[in-house]
C-alpha positions in Angstrom: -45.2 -13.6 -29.9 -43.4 -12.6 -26.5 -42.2 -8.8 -26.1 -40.2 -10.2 -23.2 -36.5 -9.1 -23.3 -34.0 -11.6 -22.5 -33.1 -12.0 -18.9 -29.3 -10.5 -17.7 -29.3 -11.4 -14.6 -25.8 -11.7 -13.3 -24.8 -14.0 -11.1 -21.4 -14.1 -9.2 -20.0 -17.7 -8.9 -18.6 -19.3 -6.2 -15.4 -18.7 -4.7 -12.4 -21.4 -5.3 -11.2 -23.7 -3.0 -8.2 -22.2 -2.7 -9.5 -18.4 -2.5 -12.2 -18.8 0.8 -13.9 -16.1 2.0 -11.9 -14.1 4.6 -13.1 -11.8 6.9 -10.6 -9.2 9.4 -11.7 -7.1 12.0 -9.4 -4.0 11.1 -8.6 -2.5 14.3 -7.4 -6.0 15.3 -5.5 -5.8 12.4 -3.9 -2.5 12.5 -3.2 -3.2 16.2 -0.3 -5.4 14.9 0.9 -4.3 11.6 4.0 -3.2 11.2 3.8 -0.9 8.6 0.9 2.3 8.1 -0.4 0.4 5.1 -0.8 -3.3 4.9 -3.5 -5.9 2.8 -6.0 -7.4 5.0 -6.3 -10.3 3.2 -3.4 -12.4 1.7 -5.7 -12.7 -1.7 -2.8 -11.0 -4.6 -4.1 -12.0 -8.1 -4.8 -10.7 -10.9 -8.1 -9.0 -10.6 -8.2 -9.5 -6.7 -10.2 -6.5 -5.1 -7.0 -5.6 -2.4 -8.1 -4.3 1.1 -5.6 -2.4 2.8 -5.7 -0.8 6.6 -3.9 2.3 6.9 -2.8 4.2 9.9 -1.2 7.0 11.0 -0.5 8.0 14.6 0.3 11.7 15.9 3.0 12.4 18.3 6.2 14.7 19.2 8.6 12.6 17.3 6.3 11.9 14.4 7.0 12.9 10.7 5.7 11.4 8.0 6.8 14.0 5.6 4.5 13.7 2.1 4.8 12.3 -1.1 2.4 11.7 -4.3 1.6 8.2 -5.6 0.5 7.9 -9.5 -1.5 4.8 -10.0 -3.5 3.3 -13.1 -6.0 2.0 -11.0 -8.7 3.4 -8.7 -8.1 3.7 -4.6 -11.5 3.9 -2.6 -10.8 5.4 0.9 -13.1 5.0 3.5 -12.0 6.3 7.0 -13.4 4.0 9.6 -12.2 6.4 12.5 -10.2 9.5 13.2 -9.3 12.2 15.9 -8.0 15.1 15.0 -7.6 14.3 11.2 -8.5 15.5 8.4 -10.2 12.8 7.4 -13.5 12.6 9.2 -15.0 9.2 10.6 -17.2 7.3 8.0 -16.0 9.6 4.8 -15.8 7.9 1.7 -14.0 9.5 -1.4 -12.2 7.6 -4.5 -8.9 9.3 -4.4 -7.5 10.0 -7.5 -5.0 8.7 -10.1 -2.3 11.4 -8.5 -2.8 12.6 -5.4 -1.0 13.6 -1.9 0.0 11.3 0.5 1.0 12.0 4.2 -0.4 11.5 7.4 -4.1 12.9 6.9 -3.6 14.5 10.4 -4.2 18.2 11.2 -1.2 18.2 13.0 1.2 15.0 13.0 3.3 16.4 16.0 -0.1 16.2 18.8 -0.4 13.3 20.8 -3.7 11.8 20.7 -4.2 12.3 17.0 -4.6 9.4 14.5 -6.2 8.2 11.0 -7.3 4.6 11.0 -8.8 4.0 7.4 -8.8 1.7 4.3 -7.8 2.2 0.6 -9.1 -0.9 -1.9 -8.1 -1.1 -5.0 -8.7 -3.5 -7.6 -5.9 -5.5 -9.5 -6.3 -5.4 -13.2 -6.9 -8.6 -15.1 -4.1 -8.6 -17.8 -1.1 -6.4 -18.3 1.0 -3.7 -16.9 -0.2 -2.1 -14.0 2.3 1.1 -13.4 2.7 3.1 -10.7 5.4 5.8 -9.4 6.2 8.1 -6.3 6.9 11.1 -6.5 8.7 13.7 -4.0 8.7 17.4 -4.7 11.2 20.3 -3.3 10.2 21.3 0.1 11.2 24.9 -1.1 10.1 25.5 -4.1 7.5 22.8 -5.3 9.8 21.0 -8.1 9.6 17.6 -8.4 13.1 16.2 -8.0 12.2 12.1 -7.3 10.5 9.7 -9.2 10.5 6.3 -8.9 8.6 3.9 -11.1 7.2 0.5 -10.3 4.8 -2.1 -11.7 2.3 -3.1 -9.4 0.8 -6.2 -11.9 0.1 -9.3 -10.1 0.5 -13.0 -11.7 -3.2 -15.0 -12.3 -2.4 -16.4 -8.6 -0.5 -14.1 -6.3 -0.8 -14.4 -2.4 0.5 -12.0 -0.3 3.5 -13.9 0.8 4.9 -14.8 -2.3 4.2 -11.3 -4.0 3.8 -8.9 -1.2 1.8 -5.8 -2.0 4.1 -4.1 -4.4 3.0 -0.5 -3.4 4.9 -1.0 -0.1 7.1 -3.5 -1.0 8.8 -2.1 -3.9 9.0 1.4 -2.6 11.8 1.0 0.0 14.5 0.1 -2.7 13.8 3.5 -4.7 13.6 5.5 -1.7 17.1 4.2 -0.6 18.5 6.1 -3.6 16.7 8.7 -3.2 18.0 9.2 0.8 21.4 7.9 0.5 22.5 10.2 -2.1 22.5 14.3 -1.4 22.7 15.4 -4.8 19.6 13.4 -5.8 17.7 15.4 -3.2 19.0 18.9 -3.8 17.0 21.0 -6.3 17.6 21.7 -9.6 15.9 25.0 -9.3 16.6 26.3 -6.4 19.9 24.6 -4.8 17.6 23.5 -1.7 18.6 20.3 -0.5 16.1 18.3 1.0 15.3 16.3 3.9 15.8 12.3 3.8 12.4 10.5 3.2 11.5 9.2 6.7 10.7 5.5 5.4 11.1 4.3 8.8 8.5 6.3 9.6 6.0 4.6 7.3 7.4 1.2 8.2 7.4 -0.1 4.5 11.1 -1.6 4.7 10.3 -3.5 7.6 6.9 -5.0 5.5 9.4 -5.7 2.8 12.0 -7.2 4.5 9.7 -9.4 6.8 8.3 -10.2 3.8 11.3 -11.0 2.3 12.4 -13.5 5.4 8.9 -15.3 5.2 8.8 -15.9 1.9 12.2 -17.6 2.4 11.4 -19.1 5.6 8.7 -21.0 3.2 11.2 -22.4 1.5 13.0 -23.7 4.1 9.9 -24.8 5.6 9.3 -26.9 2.0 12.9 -28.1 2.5 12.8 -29.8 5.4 9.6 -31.3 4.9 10.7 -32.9 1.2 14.2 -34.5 3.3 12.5 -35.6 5.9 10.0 -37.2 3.6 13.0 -38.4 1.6 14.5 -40.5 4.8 
């Protein structure tokens, strides 16, 4: 009789027609985003592993002021190059559930400085998926903004019908947040903060682009159905 165990191999099918291999070159990529943070792939669903290229550019006129994300899932940054960052070229780190967010350079204000990286996360299969942003009092530490947001994606999601919901969702709960003074003055200590610079980070013009494309697709759809009609 055969000791042999079982075998377990594990073996990773092919990919759908409709989900084929992609591949992006990410300074290509990051050379015409409009946003610090954007997917490299189009490729939304549930349990999609999500690409992102981030970057972050010093400069006199630059501020990117800080904020901390809260996410359910994990975000694995690898920083592909960097000058003057401190992030250093070929790190890798999982960053973790909270952590600090802002432009990763040594000094955002110096010309010549930049952070070009990527964060990948994985979707989860089923369920909720929550995540919030969070800004604390310049002055005294407090936090005095949170916004919430699910970042769940349906069984078939691309990128153009459900952008990336950690950029895309943000914009609208910022807007409160920078449009209203009493929102950011400080419980605490009466401080009242600075505006979030959101133009900055370029995430409303990801989500309104967005927003026009996904329409534009339905035009697009429109036009083709009467003109088939006729």
């Amino acid at each position: 009789m055969s000791d042999a165990k079982p075998s377990r191999e594990l073996v990773i099918p092919p990919p759908r027609p409709d989900r084929p291999p992609l591949r992006a070159n990410l300074l290509n990529v990051m050379q015409k985003a409009n946003t610090t943070l954007t997917p490299l792939f189009p490729y939304m669903h549930a349990g999609a592993i999500v690409p992102t290229g981030a970057l972050f550019i010093g400069g006199p006129d630059r501020d990117y002021g800080q904020f901390y994300h809260h996410n359910s899932v994990d975000e694995v940054i690898i920083a592909f190059v960097a000058n003057e960052a401190t992030l250093q070229t070929g790190q890798v780190y999982n960053g973790g559930r909270v952590h600090g967010v802002n432009s990763f350079l040594k000094d955002q204000k110096k010309a010549g400085s930049f952070a070009l990286f990527t964060v990948t996360q994985r979707q989860l299969d089923e369920g909720a998926q929550p995540e919030a942003i969070t800004i604390l009092c310049a002055q005294c530490r407090k936090e005095i903004f949170r916004g919430e947001l699910d970042g769940a994606s349906p069984p078939d999601a691309h990128e153009l019908e459900h952008p990336f919901a950690t950029i895309a969702k943000v914009p609208p709960l910022v807007h409160e947040y920078n449009t209203d003074p009493g929102r950011r003055t400080c419980p605490d200590c009466g401080h009242v903060n600075e505006p979030f610079p959101l133009r900055t980070w370029g995430w409303d013009l990801y989500a309104k682009q967005s927003a026009t494309m996904a329409h534009a697709k339905q035009v697009l759809h429109a036009a083709a159905s009467a003109g088939e009609a006729k």
